[in-house]
N, C-alpha and C positions, 0 to 999 in steps of 0.2 A: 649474755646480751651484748649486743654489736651498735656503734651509732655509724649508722650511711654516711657513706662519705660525701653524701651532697652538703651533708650537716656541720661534715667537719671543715670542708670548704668558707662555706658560708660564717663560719664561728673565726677561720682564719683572717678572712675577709673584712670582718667587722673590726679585728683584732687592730688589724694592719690599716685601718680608716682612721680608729681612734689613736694609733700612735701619728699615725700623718697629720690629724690635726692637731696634734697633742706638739708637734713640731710646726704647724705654721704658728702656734700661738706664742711661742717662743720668738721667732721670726719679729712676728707684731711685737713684742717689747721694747725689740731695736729702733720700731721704725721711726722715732723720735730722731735720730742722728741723718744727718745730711750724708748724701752719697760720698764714698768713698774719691779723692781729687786727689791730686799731684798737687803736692807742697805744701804750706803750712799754716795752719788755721788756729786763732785763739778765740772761742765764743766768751759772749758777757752772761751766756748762763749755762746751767747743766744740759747733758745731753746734746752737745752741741747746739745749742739754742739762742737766739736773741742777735744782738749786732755782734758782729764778726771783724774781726785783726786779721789781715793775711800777713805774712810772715814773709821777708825775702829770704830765705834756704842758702844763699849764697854769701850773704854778709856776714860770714862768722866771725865770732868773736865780739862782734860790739853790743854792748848794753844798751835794749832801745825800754824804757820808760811808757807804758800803755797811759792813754788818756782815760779808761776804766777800767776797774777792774774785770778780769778772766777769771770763770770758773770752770770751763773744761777747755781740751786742746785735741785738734784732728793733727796728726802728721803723715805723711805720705813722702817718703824718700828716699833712694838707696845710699846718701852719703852723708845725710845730714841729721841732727835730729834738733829738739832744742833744752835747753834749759829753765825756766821758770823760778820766779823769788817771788819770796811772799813781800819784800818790800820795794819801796821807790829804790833805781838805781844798782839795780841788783845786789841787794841786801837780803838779809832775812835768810830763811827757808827756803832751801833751794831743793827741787825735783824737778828729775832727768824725763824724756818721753821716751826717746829711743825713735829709731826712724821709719817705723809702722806703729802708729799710735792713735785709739782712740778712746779718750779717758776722760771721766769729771775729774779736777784739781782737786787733792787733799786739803786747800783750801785757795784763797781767793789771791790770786799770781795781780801783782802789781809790776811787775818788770819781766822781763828773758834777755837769752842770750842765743845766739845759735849756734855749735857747736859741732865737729866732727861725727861722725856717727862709729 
C-alpha cells in the first residue's frame, strides 16, 4: 500500500503551519519588552516595564544613585555596558549586563555604574 503524494504534501504542509505557529508564539512571549534602542535603559519593573532610567553610556565610572528602584535593564552598545548594586551608592550585590543586554535583575538594583564593555 502507497499514500499519494498529494497526502504527503498536504501532511507536510500542516506539519510546517503548526511548527510556524508554534514559533510566532514564542515571538508573542517577548512581546512584553520594548523595542530594541541604542543606549541604556533601567526599567522600574520586569520585562522592561513601567517608568524607565535612561542611562548616559558615556559617563563611566561614576556611581549614579536611582531615585526607584530597577528591576530589569535593556543595553544597547558596542563599548559600554553597565554595572548594577543591589544597594544605595554602589554597595551590595553587584551584576555586570554586558553591552547587548536584555534581562529582568536577579533582584531590585538600587545604584549602577557604567563601565567599559
Amino acid at each position: 500500500m502507497f499514500i499519494p503524494r498529494k497526502k504527503i504534501r498536504g501532511a507536510a504542509a500542516a506539519a510546517m503551519a503548526a511548527a510556524l505557529i508554534g514559533l510566532g508564539a514564542g515571538a508573542a512571549g517577548a512581546a512584553g519588552w520594548p523595542p530594541l534602542q541604542e543606549g541604556g535603559h533601567l526599567y522600574a519593573g520586569s520585562n522592561g516595564t513601567g517608568p524607565v532610567t535612561t542611562v548616559d553610556l558615556d559617563d563611566l565610572g561614576t556611581c549614579h544613585t536611582l531615585s526607584g528602584a530597577s528591576l530589569s535593564v535593556q543595553v544597547v552598545s558596542g563599548s559600554s555596558s553597565l554595572v548594577v548594586y543591589s544597594g544605595t551608592g554602589c554597595t551590595g550585590a553587584a551584576w555586570a549586563s554586558g553591552s547587548l543586554a536584555q534581562s529582568d535583575l536577579p533582584w531590585a538594583a538600587l545604584s549602577y555604574r557604567v563601565v567599559p564593555a
